[in-house]
C-alpha positions in Angstrom: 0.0 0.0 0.0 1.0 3.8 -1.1 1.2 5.6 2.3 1.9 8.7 1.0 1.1 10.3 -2.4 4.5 11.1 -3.7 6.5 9.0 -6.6 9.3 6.7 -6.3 12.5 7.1 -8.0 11.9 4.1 -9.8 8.8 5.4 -11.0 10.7 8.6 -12.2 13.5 6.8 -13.6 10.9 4.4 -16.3 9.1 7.6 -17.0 6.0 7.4 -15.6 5.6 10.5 -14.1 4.3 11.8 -17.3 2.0 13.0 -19.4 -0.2 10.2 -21.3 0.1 11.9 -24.7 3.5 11.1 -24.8 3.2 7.4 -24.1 0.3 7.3 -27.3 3.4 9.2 -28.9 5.7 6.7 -28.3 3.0 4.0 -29.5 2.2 6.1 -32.6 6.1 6.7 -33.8 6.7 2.9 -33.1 4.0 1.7 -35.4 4.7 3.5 -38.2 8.7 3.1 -37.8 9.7 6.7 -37.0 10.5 6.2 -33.2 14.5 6.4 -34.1 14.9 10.1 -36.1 17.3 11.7 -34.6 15.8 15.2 -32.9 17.3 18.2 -31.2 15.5 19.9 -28.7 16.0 22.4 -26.3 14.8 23.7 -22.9 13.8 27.5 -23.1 11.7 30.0 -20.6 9.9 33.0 -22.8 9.9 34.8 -19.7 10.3 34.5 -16.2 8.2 35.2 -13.4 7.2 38.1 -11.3 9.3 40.3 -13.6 12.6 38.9 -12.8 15.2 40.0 -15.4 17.6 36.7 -14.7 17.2 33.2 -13.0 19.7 30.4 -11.4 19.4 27.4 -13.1 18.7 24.5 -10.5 17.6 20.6 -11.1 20.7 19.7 -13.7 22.2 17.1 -11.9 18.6 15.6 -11.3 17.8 15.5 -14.9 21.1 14.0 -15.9 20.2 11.6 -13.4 16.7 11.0 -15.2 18.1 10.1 -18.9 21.4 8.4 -17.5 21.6 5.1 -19.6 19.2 6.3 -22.6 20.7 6.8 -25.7 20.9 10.5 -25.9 23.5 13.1 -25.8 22.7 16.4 -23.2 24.2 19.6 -23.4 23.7 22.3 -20.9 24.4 25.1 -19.1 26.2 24.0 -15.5 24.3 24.1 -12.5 23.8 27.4 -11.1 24.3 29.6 -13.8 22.8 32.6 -13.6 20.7 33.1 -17.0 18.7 35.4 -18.6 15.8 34.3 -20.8 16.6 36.1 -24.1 20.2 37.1 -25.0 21.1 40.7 -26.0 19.4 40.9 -29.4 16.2 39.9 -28.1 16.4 35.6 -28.5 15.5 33.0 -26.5 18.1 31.3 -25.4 18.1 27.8 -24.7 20.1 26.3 -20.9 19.7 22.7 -21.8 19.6 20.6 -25.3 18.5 17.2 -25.5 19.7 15.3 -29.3 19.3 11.5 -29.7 15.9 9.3 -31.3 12.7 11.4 -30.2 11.3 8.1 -29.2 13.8 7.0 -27.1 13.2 10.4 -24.8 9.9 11.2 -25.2 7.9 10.5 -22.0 10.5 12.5 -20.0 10.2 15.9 -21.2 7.2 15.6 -18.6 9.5 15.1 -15.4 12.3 16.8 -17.0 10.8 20.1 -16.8 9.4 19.5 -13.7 13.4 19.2 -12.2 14.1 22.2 -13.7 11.0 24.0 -13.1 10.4 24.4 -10.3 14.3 24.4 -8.5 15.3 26.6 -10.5 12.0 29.1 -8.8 13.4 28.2 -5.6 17.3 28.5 -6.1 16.1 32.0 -7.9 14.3 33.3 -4.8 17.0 32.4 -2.8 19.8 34.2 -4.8 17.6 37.3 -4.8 17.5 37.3 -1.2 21.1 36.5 -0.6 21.9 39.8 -2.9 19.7 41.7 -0.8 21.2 40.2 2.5 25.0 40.6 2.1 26.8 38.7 5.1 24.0 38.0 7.0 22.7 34.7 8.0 20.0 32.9 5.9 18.6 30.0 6.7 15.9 28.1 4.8 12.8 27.2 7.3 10.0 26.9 4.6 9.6 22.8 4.5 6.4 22.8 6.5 4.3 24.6 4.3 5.8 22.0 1.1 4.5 18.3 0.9 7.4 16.6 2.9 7.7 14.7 -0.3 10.0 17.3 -2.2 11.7 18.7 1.3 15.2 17.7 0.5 15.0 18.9 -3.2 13.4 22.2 -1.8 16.8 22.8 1.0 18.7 21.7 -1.9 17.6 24.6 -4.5 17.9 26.7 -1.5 20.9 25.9 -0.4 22.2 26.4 -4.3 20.7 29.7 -4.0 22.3 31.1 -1.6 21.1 30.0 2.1 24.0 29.2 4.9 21.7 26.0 6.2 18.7 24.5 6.5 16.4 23.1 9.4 15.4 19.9 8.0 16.9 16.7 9.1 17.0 15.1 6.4 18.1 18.0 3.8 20.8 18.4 6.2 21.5 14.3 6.0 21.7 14.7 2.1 23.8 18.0 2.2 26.1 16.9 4.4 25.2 19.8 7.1 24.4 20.2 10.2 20.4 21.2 10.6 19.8 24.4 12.2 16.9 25.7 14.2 16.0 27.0 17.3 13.1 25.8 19.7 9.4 26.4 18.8 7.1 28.3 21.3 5.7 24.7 22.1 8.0 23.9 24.5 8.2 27.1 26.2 4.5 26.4 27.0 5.3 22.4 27.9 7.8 23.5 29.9 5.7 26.8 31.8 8.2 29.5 32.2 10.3 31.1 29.2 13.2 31.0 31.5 12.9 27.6 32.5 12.5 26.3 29.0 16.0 28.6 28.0 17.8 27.2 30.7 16.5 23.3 29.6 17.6 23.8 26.5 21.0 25.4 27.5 21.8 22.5 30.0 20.2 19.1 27.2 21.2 20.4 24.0 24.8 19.4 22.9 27.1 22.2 23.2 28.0 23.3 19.6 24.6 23.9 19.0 24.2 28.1 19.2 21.9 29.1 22.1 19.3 31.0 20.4 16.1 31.9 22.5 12.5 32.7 21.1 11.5 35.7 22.7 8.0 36.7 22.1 5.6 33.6 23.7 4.1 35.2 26.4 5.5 38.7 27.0 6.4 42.2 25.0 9.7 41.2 22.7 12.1 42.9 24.3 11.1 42.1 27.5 11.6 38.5 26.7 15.3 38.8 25.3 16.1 41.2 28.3 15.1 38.0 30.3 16.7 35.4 28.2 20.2 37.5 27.9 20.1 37.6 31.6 19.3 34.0 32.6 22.0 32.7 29.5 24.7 35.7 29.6 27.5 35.2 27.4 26.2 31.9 26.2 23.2 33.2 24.7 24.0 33.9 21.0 20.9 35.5 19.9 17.5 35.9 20.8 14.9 35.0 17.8 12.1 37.1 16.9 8.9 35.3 15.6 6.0 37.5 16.4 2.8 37.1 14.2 1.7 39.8 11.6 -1.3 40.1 13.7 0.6 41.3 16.7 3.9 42.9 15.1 2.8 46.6 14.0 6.2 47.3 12.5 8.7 44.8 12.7 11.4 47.2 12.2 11.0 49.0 15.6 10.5 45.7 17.2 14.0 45.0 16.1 14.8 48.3 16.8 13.6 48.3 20.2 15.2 44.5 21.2 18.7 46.0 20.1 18.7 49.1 22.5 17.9 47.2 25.1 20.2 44.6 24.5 23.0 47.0 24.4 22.2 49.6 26.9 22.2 46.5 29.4 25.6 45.3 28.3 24.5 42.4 25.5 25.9 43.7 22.5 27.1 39.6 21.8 23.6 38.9 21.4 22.6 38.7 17.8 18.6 38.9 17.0 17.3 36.3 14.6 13.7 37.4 13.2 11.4 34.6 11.3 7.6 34.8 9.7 7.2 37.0 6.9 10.4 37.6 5.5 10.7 38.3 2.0 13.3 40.7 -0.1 10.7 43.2 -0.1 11.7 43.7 3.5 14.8 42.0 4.6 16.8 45.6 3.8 14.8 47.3 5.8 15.4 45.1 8.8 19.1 44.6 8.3 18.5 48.3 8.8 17.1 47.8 11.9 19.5 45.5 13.4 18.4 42.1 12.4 21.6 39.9 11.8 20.0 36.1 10.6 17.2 35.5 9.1 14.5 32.0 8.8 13.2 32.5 5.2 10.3 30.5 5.4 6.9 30.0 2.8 7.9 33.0 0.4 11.0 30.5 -0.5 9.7 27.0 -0.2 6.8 28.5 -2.3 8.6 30.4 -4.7 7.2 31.0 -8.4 8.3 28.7 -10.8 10.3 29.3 -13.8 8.0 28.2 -16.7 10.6 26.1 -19.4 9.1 24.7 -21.5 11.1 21.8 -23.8 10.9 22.3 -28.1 12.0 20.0 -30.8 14.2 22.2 -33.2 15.9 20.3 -35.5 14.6 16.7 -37.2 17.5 14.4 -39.0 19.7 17.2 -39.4 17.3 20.1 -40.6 16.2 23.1 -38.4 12.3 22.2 -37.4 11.1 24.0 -35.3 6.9 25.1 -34.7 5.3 28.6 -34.4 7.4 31.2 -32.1 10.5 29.1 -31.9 13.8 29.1 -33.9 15.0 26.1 -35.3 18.3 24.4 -35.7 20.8 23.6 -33.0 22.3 26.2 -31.1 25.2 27.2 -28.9 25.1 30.3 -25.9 28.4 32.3 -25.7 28.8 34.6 -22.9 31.3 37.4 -22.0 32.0 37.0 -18.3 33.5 40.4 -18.0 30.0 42.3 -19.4 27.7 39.6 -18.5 26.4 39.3 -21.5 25.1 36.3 -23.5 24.5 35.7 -27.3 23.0 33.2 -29.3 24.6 32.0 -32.4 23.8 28.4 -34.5 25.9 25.6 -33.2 28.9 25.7 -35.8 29.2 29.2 -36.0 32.7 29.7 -34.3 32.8 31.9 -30.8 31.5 35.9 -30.9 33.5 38.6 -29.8 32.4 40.7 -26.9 30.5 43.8 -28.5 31.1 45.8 -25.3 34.8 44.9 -24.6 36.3 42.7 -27.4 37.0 39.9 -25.8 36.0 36.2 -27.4 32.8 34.8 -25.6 32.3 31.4 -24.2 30.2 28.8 -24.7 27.6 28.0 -21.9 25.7 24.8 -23.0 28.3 22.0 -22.3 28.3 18.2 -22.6 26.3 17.2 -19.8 25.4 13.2 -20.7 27.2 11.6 -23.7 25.3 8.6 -25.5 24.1 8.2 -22.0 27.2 8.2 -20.3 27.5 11.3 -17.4 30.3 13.6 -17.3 31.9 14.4 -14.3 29.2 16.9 -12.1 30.2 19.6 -9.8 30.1 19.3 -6.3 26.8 20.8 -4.5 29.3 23.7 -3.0 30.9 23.9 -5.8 27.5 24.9 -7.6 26.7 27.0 -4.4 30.0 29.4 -4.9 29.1 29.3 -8.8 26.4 31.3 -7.6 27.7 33.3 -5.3 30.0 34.6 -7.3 28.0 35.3 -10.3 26.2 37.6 -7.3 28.8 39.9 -7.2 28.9 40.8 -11.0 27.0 44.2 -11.3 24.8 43.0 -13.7 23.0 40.6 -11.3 21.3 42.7 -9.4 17.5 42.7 -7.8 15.2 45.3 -9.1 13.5 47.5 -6.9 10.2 46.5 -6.2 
C-alpha cells in the first residue's frame, strides 16, 4: 500500500511520471517506424516570473540523473548559472539541449521540466534574497508549508541559491550539514516558564549547538530577550524574533527596540534572529534595523516557478522548429566580464564581446554523452558558482 502520495525514483527513472500523450506518442512513432529520427530539442523560458530580469538554473544534476543510460547526448548550461531568458538581441536562449531518437526520450520531457522547473524558482528566490542580504545569516525554514515529499529537493535549490543552512533533518543528512533551528514556542509552553524552558535547552542540547532563544511567547519582545540574555549571559548567541503579523505593527521597531535594550544593558554579543514574513521586499529594511540572521520560510519554499518549456528544433539534421520558436541547433556564448550572452547556430565559431572585445564562451556543455555522465560539480561547488556570479554588477535585484 502507497502511504503517501509522492512518486518513487523508480517510478521517475521508467518515465511514468508523465503526461499520457507522450506514451500514445511513443505508440504512434513505433507503429509507423519513426521512433529512431534523430531530434534536437532544447529547454527555453519566454519569460520568467514576477518580472525577474535573470534566474539560477537549479535541477541539472537531477535531470542528468533522469536520462542516464538512454541513448541520448545532453548539453547544458552547468548548474547554477545565472541566465537570462533572451540574450542581448532579443532571442530565447536555450540552458539545456537534448539530441538522440525522439522516441527513445519522449515521456521524459514531462519530469524533466518538472526538475528544472520548479528548482530553478526556488534557487532564484534564494539568490535574490542573498543579494539583498550581504553577510547575514540565511537560513531556509520553509519545508512545512511544502509536501514533505519534495523537502530535501526544496533545501537543496535553497541551499544552491544562496542560504548558509537548513532546518530539515533530512536535507541536512543529504547535504552533508548540520540542521539548524531553534526551539518552537511549544515547549516554552510544555515546559511553563520562558526561563525555564531557555535554561532546559541550554543545559540538554549538545554544546555546539548556538543558544538562540525565542522571545516573544508570552511577553512584549524585548522584555523576553532582556530575560533570556540575563538568565543565558555570554552563552546566549541570539534571541529569535517570531511575532505574528497580527501582533507585530512594525517589525522594524521591534528590532529596533530589542537591540537598544540589548545594548544599553551590556549584551551587544547577542545577535537577533527574526522569522515569519520575511521576503526581499523587507529584509533591507530590517538589516537596517538591526536584524543579523534571518529564517526564510513560505515566500521560499513556495517560490514561483520558472515556466521552461522543452521544443523539438531540429529533425535528422534540418532546423524544425513550430510557431514562435527558432530552429536548428544552437550554442550560448557569454562574455563574463559584461555579463552578456549571445545566441549563435551551433557551428558558428565563438563571438567577440561587442562591449569589450573579448571572445565569448560557450555556456551549454556536454552534460550526458550517448548516455554516459560527465563528471558533475560538487553541491558547493555549484553553491560558490552562484555566489559569485552575485557579485557581477549586472546581477542585481530590481526595486520593487
Amino acid at each position: 500500500m502507497r502511504r503517501f502520495w509522492i512518486a518513487k525514483e523508480e517510478e521517475i527513472k521508467r518515465g511514468e511520471v508523465t503526461d499520457v500523450y507522450f506514451l500514445r506518442t511513443e505508440r504512434i512513432l513505433e507503429a509507423r517506424g519513426l521512433a529512431d529520427k534523430q531530434v534536437v530539442a532544447e529547454v527555453t523560458a519566454s519569460r520568467l516570473p514576477e518580472n525577474w530580469e535573470w534566474g539560477v538554473l537549479c535541477g541539472v544534476e537531477e535531470v542528468v540523473r533522469l536520462l542516464e543510460g538512454l541513448p541520448v547526448t545532453v548539453y547544458g548550461m552547468q548548474e547554477g548559472t545565472v541566465f537570462r531568458p533572451r540574450d542581448r538581441r532579443g532571442y530565447k536562449v536555450p540552458v539545456m539541449v537534448v539530441e538522440g531518437p525522439y522516441g527513445a526520450f519522449c515521456r521524459y520531457e514531462t519530469p524533466l521540466l518538472g526538475l528544472l522547473c520548479q528548482a530553478s524558482g526556488i534557487a532564484t528566490r534564494a539568490a535574490r534574497i542573498r543579494k539583498l542580504a550581504g553577510d547575514k545569516l540565511l537560513l531556509s525554514f520553509g519545508i512545512r508549508r511544502m509536501h514533505p515529499g519534495i523537502a530535501p529537493m526544496i533545501d537543496r535549490a535553497a541551499y544552491i541559491g544562496g542560504v548558509d543552512a537548513v532546518s530539515c533533518v533530512l536535507s541536512a543528512k543529504l547535504l552533508k550539514k548540520p540542521a539548524v533551528g531553534t526551539m518552537p514556542h511549544a515547549l516554552i509552553i510544555v515546559v511553563g516558564d520562558q526561563i525555564e524552558a531557555w535554561r532546559a535547552f541550554d543545559e540538554v542540547v549538545e554544546s555546539e549547538v548556538p543558544r538562540i532563544a525565542l522571545v516573544d511567547t508570552y511577553f512584549d519582545e524585548k522584555v523576553e530577550a532582556i530575560m533570556a540574555a540575563e538568565a543565558l549571559g555570554e552563552r546566549l548567541w541570539g534571541v529569535r524574533l517570531d511575532t505574528p503579523s497580527s501582533r507585530r505593527g512594525s517589525y522594524a521597531e521591534i528590532i529596533r527596540e530589542v537591540r537598544w535594550e540589548l545594548d544599553v544593558r551590556g549584551f551587544k554579543h547577542v545577535k537577533i534572529v527574526v522569522s515569519g514574513g520575511i521576503t526581499e521586499r523587507n529584509i533591507r529594511e530590517l538589516i537596517e534595523a538591526g536584524a543579523e540572521a534571518f529564517g526564510v520560510g513560505t515566500w521560499l519554499s513556495n517560490a514561483p516557478v520558472v515556466d521552461f518549456a522543452l521544443d523539438l528544433v531540429e529533425v535528422e539534421g534540418q532546423p524544425a522548429a513550430k510557431r514562435g520558436k527558432l530552429g536548428g541547433k544552437k550554442q550560448v556564448w557569454r562574455c563574463w566580464h559584461c555579463f552578456l550572452d549571445e545566441l549563435q547556430p551551433y557551428e558558428q565559431p565563438a563571438p567577440t564581446c561587442p562591449n569589450c572585445g573579448r571572445t565569448m564562451e560557450p555556456l551549454l556543455k556536454p552534460l550526458l554523452v550517448n548516455g554516459e555522465p560527465k563528471p558533475l560539480p560538487s553541491i558547493d561547488e555549484i553553491r560558490a558558482h552562484v555566489l559569485n556570479q552575485l557579485k557581477h554588477p549586472r546581477v542585481e535585484v530590481e526595486s520593487k
